[in-house]
Each structure stands twice: as structure tokens, then as C-alpha cells.
N, C-alpha and C positions, 0 to 999 in steps of 0.2 A: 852759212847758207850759200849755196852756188848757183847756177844757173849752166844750163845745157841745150844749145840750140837742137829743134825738131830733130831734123834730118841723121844728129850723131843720135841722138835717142833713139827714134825707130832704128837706123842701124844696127846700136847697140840689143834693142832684142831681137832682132833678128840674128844675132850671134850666138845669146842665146837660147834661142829655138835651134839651130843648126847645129852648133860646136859645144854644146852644154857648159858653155860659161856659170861661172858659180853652181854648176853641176845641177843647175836647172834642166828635169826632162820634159816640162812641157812649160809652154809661154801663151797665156792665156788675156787676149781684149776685148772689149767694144766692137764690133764690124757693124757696117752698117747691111741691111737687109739688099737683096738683091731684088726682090720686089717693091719693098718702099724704102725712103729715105726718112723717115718718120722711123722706122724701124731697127735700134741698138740692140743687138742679143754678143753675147760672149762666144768668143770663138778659137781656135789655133790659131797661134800666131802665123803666119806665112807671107812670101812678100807676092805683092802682083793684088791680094786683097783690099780693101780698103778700111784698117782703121781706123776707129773715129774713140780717140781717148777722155777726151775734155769737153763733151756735148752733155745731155742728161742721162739719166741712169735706164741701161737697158732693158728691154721688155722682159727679160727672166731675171730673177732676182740672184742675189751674188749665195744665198743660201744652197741653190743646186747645185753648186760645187763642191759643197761639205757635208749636206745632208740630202744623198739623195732621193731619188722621186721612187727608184727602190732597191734594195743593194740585198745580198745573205749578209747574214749578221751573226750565224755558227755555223759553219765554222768561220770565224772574223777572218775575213780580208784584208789585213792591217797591212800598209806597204809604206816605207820611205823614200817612195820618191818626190822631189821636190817641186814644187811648182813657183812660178811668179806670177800672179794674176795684175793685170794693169787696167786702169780708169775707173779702178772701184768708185763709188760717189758716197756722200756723208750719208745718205739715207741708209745705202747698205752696210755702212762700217757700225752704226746705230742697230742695228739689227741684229748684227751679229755680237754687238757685245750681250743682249737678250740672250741670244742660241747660247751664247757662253755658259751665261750665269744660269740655263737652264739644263743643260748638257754635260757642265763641267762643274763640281760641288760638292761639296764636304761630303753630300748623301748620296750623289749619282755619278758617275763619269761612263759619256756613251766611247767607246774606245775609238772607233771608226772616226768621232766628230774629233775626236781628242789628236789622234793621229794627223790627221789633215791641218788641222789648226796648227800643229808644230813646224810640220813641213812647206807650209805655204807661206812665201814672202807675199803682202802686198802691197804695192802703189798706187795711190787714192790721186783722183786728177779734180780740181775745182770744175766746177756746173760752169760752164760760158753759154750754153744754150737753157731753158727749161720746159718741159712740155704739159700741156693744156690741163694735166692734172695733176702736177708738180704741188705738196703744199705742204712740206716738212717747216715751214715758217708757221704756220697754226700749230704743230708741237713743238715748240720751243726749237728747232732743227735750222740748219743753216746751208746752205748750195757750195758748202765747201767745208773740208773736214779739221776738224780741232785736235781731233785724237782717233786711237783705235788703227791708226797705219802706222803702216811701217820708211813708207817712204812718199811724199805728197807732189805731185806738180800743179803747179798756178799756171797757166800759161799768159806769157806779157804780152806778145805781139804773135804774129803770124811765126816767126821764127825761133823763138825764148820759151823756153821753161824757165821758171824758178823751183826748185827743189828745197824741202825740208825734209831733215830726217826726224822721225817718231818713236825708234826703238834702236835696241840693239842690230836685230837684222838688217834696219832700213841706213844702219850707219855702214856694216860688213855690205852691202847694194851697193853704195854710195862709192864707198871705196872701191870695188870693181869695176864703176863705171869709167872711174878715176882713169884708170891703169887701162881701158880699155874703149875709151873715148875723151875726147876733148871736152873740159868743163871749165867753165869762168868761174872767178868773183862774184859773187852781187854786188851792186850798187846801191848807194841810197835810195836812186832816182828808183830801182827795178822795184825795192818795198813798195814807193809809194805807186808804183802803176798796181802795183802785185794789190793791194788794197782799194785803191781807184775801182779795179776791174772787180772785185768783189762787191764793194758797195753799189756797183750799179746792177750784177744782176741780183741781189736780193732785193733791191728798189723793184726792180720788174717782177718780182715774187710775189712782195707784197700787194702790189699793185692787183695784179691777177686776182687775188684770194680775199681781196676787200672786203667782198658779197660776204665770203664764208665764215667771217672773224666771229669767233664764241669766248664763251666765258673755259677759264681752265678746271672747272671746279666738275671731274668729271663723275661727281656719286651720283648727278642728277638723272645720268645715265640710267643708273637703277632704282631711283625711287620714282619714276616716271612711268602711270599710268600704263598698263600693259595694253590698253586700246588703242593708245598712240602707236604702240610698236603693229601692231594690225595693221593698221594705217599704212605705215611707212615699210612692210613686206610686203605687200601686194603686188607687185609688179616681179615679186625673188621667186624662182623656179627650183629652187636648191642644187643648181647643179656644181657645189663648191668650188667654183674656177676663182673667185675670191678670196679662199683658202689657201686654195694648190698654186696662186700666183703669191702671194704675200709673204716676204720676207723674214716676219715670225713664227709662223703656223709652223709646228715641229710634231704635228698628232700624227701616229703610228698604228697600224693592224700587223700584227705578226700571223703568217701563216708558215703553215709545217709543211717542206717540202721533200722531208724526209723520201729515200729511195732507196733500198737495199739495208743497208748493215747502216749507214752513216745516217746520226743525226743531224737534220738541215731545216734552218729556221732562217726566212727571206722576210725583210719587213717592206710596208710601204706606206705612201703618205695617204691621210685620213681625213676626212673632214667631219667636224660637227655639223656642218649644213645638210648632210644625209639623215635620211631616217631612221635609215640602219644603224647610226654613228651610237656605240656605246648599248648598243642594245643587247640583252643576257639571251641565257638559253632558255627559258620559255618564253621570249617575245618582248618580254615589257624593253621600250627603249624613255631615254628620260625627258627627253621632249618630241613628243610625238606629232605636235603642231609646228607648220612652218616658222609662223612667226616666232615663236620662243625659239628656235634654231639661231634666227636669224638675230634674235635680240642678244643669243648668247653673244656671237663673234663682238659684235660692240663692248659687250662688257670683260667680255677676255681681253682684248685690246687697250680697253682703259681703266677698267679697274682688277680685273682679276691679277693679270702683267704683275702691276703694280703694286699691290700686295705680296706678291710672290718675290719680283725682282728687285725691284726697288724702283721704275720706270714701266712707262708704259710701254705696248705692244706695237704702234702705231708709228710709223718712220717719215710719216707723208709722200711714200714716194707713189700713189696714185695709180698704182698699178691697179687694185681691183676693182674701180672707176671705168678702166680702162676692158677690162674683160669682163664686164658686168652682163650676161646673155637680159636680163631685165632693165637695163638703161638704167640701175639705181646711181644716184651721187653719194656717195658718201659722206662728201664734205658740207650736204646741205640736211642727210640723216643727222649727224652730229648735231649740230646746229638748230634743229627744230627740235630734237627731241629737249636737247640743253633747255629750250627756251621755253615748254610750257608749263603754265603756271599748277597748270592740276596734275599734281603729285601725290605718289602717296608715301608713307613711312617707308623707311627702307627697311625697316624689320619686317614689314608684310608683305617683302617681295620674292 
């Protein structure tokens, strides 16, 4: 393990972005918003910018960069160019191992998803900040990543990284920086900050999410009175922005955009929260009521997922909290629906 002071890091991608070091053609981070400071989205690397690597996880999810919001899809657009995405966070490396196992699989491989994933180094950076609806610690998730990178920074102090590598790629990274920036030793001392500075911002995590703490037993989701779910959509408009922000939602409309002689098929992203969503050629659509729309996404998140994947859909990174046009919390739907006592069979639901 090493350690790489700020200043030779940002350097180093800025070289790059510039000089296509390890034949990187684009260098993609965190910036902070030019209207708020509250505001992390993913951007071109460039210098004079201001990024912000090691805060929380930005207002778009690390998904739109592999699956986007709408691309052609025949004739495939498949391309090898490489990219290095920087300050990914545990929530989104969690999510994308879902897109994987959803995308990539014995039965389906989306070639587009598959391509990107090959070509893309990434560097995952610890949470040092977390924001108001941060609560990957209610799904067993942690504000700093375990696995799923390729190359990790802790940040010690104002000036230190600690760096770990995760894979093959993130060691061929490692090595390039080597040769192409100044990098230390670690020290004993630098683990034990490196962990110090860990265990206090999940203290402040859990702190936060006191209120929201539930049971993990998530069938109660579905054998849970379908009046309660009335209840708790009342305030939902369906306008899917809790969808189209959320890290696992991978639902697709294909349209034909066929022109002349060449056949051309454009997809893009879908929600179940529309009325339209899934609806046939005479009309019938399969939940025609708000609230079963809305009840679905819960149970796709925590129980469908997880039948299907082996895990659930759910990363806590509090984004749909956050673009809720109906003020809903999410982490207090959870929560109340878990906890009432009138239930019925799940076979009757």
C-alpha cells in the first residue's frame, strides 16, 4: 500500500486528461456545482475547475456513465475508448455490481454495458463528508468501499492519500502513477489514521439514521396490507425522477428509429412509476393505480433484486429522497411500512 500526496494526484490526472497517459481519452470526477456547494455531479477532468474527490456521492449516479439515459443500440455504438472515472463512493460501486449481474449473465449480455465496463478503470475515494440523506448503513453499506474498484483513496490529512489496489487494472494505475508521479511508503501510523478517519464518519452516519433503524427482514414489504401502501403514496405524483435518479433502475422502452434503408433501434430509460410503463396494445397496463406503481419500486428494490440477484436494489445513497417532487422519505416508507402489525399472507398479495 502507498500513499500519494493531493497536489502530485490531481497533477497526475490532469496528465491524464491532456497527454493520454495510460491511453486514457477522457478523465472523469466529482465537481462541485457552480450554483451550490451542496451540489457533486461528474464532470471533465480540466484544471482551473474545482474538484471535489473525497466528499459524498454526486447528485447523478455513477450508472449514467455505462447506461445511458438514451443511446442507439443497432446499429451498436460499441467503442474502445478508455476512460478513468475518479471518486466513485461505496454506494455506487454497490450498484453497479446489481447492473452487472443484471446486464452481464449466462442469459443476457447488453454489449454497450459490457463494452464500457471493460474500458473503464475506476478509483473509488472514502465519504469524508456525508449528506442529509446519506443511509447506505441501513443496508448493511459502509461510507467507504471494500471491493468492486479498482484503485481506492482514504484521504489521511489535507495533503495524503492512502491508496489501495482492488484488481488487476487498479495495480497497471498504480504502476503508472509510480513512474509518473511521486509516491510513498505507508506507514503504520497512516493505517491507523486511515481507519481512525473511517470509524468516525460512519459514527456520524449512524448517528444521522438513528430515527430510521428497521428490521432487515424485507418480505414484510410484501405481505403488508395494500392500504397502508395508499397511505404512504399519497403525496407521489408519479413523475419517476426516483427512478431515473437511482443507481439501479435499468428499465428500457425501445423505439424504432428506422430512416431510409438502415434499420435503427434507439432505447431509453423507463419507469414503472408511469402509467404507461409496461402497458400492451390494447390499453391494459398492470398497475393502473398510483399506489401499486409505487408499491412496486419498494419491492423491486428489496425483494424482487434480490430474488433475482442475490442482493438488494437499494445502495442508500438517498438520491430519490433528494428529487422526491412529493416530499416522500424513503427511509421512514421503509420503516413504517416494516412495522405494521396488519399484514396479510404473502401468497395473497
Amino acid at each position: 500500500m502507498k500513499i500519494i500526496e493531493k497536489a502530485a494526484l490531481f497533477d497526475f490526472l490532469t496528465r491524464c486528461q491532456k497527454e493520454n497517459l495510460g491511453d486514457f481519452k477522457q478523465v472523469i470526477a466529482p465537481r462541485r456545482s457552480d450554483k451550490s456547494d451542496d451540489v457533486l455531479f461528474f464532470d471533465n477532468w480540466r484544471e482551473g475547475a474545482e474538484f471535489v474527490i473525497d466528499s459524498y456521492r454526486t447528485i447523478d449516479p455513477l450508472r449514467m456513465l455505462f447506461y445511458m439515459a438514451r443511446e442507439r443500440i443497432l446499429p451498436a455504438m460499441t467503442s474502445d475508448e478508455k476512460w478513468l472515472i475518479v471518486g466513485v463512493k461505496a454506494c455506487d460501486l454497490q450498484a453497479l455490481e446489481v447492473l452487472d449481474k443484471a446486464l452481464i449473465n449466462a442469459d443476457f449480455v447488453d454489449p454497450l454495458y459490457e463494452d464500457r465496463r471493460k474500458n473503464v478503470t475506476i478509483i473509488s475515494a472514502d465519504c469524508n463528508e456525508i449528506a442529509p440523506t446519506c443511509h447506505c448503513n441501513l443496508v448493511n453499506g459502509r461510507p467507504y468501499a471494500t471491493k468492486n474498484f479498482d484503485l481506492n483513496l482514504t484521504r489521511l490529512d489535507t495533503k495524503y492519500y492512502h491508496l489501495e489496489v482492488g484488481s488487476e487494472k487498479g495495480q497497471e494505475l498504480l504502476d503508472l502513477m509510480q513512474k509518473n508521479a511521486k509516491i510513498s511508503r505507508n506507514l503504520e501510523d497512516d493505517l491507523n489514521t486511515r481507519d481512525e478517519n473511517r470509524k468516525a464518519i460512519e459514527k456520524r452516519l449512524i448517528l444521522q439514521n438513528k430515527q430510521y433503524e428497521r428490521s432487515q427482514q424485507y418480505e414484510k414489504l410484501k405481505a403488508t396490507d395494500l392500504t397502508k401502501w395508499v397511505d404512504e403514496a399519497f403525496t407521489c405524483c408519479g413523475c419517476g425522477g426516483c427512478t431515473n435518479i437511482c443507481p439501479t433502475c435499468y428499465c428500457l422502452i425501445l423505439n424504432d428509429e428506422t430512416s431510409g434503408e438502415i434499420f435503427t433501434k434507439d432505447r431509453s430509460t423507463d419507469t414503472c412509476q408511469l402509467h404507461g410503463y409496461a402497458r400492451v396494445a390494447g390499453g391494459a397496463t398492470p398497475r393502473p393505480k398510483m399506489f401499486e406503481r409505487f408499491r412496486n419500486r419498494y419491492l423491486c428494490k428489496f425483494s424482487y433484486m434480490q430474488s433475482n440477484f442475490g442482493m438488494i436494489g437499494c445502495t442508500g445513497c438517498g438520491r430519490c429522497i433528494e428529487v422526491c417532487a412529493g416530499k416522500i422519505e424513503f427511509r421512514e416508507v421503509v420503516k413504517r411500512i416494516m412495522s405494521f402489525e396488519n399484514v396479510r399472507e404473502a401468497a395473497n398479495v
